[in-house]
C-alpha positions as CSV (number, residue, x, y, z in Angstrom):
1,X,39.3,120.6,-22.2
2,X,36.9,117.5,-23.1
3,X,34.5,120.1,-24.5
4,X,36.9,121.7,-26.7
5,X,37.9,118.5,-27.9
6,X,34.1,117.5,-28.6
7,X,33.3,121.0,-30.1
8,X,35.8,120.5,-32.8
9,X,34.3,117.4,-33.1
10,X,31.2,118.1,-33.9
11,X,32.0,121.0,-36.4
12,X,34.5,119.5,-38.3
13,X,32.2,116.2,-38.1
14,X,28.9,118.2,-39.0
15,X,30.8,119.9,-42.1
16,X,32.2,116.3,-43.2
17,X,29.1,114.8,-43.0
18,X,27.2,117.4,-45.2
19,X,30.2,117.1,-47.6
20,X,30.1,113.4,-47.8
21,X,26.2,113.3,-48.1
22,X,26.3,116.2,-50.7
23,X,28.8,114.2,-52.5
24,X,27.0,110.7,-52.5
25,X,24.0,112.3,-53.7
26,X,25.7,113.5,-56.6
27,X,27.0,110.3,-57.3
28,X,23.5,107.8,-56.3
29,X,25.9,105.1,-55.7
30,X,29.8,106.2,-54.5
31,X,31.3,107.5,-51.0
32,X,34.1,109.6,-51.3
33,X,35.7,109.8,-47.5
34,X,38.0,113.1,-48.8
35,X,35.5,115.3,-46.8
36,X,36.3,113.3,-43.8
37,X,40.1,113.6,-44.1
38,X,39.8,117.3,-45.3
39,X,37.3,118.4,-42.1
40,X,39.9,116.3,-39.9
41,X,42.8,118.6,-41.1
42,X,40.5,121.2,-39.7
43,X,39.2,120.1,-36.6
44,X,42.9,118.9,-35.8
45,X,44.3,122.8,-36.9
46,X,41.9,124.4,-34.8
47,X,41.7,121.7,-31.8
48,X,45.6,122.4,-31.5
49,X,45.8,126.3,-32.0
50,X,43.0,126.8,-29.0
51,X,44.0,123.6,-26.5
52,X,47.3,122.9,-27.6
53,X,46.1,119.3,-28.6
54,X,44.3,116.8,-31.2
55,X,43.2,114.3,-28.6
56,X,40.2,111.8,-30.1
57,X,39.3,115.2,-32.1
58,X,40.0,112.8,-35.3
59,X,38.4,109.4,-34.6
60,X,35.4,111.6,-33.7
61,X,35.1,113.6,-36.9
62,X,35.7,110.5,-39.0
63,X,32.6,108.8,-37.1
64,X,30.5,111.2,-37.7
65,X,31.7,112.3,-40.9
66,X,31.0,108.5,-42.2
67,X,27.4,108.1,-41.1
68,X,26.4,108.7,-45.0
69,X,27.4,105.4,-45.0
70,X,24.7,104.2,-43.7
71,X,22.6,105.2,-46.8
72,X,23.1,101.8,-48.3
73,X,20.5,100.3,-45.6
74,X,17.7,102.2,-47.8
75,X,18.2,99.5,-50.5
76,X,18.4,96.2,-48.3
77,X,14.5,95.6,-48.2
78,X,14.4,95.9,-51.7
79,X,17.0,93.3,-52.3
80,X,15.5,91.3,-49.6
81,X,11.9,91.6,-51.2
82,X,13.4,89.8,-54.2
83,X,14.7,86.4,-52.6
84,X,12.1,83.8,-53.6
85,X,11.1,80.4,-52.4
86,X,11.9,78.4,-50.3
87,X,11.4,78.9,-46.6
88,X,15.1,78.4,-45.2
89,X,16.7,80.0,-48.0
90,X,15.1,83.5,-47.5
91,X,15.5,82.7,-43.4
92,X,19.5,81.7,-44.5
93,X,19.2,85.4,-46.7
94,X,18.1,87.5,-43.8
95,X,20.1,86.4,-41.5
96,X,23.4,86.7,-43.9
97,X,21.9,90.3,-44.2
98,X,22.3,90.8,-40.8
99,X,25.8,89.6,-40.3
100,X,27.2,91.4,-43.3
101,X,25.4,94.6,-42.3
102,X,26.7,94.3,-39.0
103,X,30.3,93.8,-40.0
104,X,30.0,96.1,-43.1
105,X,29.2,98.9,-40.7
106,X,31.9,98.3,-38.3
107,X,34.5,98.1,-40.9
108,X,32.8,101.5,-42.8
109,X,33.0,103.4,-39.3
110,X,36.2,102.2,-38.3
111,X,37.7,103.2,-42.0
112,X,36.3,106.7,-42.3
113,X,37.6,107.4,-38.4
114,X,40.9,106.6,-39.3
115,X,41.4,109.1,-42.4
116,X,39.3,111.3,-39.8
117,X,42.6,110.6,-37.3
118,X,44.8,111.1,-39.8
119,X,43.6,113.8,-41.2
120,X,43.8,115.4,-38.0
121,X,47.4,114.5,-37.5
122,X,48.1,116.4,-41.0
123,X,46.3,119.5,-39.3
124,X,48.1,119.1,-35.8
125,X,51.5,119.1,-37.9
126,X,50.1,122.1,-39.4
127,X,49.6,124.1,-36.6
128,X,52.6,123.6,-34.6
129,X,54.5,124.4,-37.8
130,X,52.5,128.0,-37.8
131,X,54.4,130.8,-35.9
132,X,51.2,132.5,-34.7
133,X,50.4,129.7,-32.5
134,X,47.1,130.6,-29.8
135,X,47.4,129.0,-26.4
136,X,44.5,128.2,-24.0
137,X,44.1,131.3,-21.7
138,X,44.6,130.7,-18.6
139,X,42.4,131.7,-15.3
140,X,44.2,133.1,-12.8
């Protein structure tokens, strides 16, 4: 059942990773986490239909769908390069760098697995409201 779960997971994360990246390409500068909710209404739909439940499915597809993210990292040596003189206040600049990374990442992650979550809630409501409902098959 873990497997399922992770399986899910990683599809609906994959497709809201490619979406989000697509999307802040097209932008250069904005991250739109609408691929992450929409890919968690589909992981959740689908995780529910085969194994009759949404468990993690959403926090996991919103943490993967939000390493795009991380894209902002690319321009943080740049903006580094340009602190000037003196000594303590580019030490004082690096290490602010760190700590608002740190925390900036934390809070991005955490954000974009929440609208994963709910988004998968929105597709677990959908598929227990669907008549054609699959169950796990059982061995026997």
């Amino acid at each position: 059942m873990a497997d399922d779960m992770w399986r899910y997971a990683l599809l609906g994360g994959a497709l809201s990773f490619l979406l989000t990246l697509i999307g802040y390409w097209q932008s250069g500068s904005e991250l739109s986490l609408s691929p992450v909710f929409f890919c968690g209404i589909l992981a959740g739909y689908f995780a529910v239909r085969e194994t009759g439940t949404r468990h993690g499915v959403g926090y996991r597809v919103g943490a993967i769908g939000g390493l795009p993210g991380l894209l902002f990292l690319i321009d943080l040596p740049k903006a580094m390069a340009a602190l000037g003189d003196p000594e303590w206040f580019i030490a004082a600049g690096y290490a602010f760098t760190v700590v608002i990374v740190g925390t900036g990442l934390l809070v991005m992650l955490g954000f974009s697995a929440v609208v994963g979550e709910l988004g998968a809630r929105v597709g677990s409501w959908l598929a227990t409201r669907s008549n054609d409902r699959h169950f796990p098959a059982t061995g026997g």
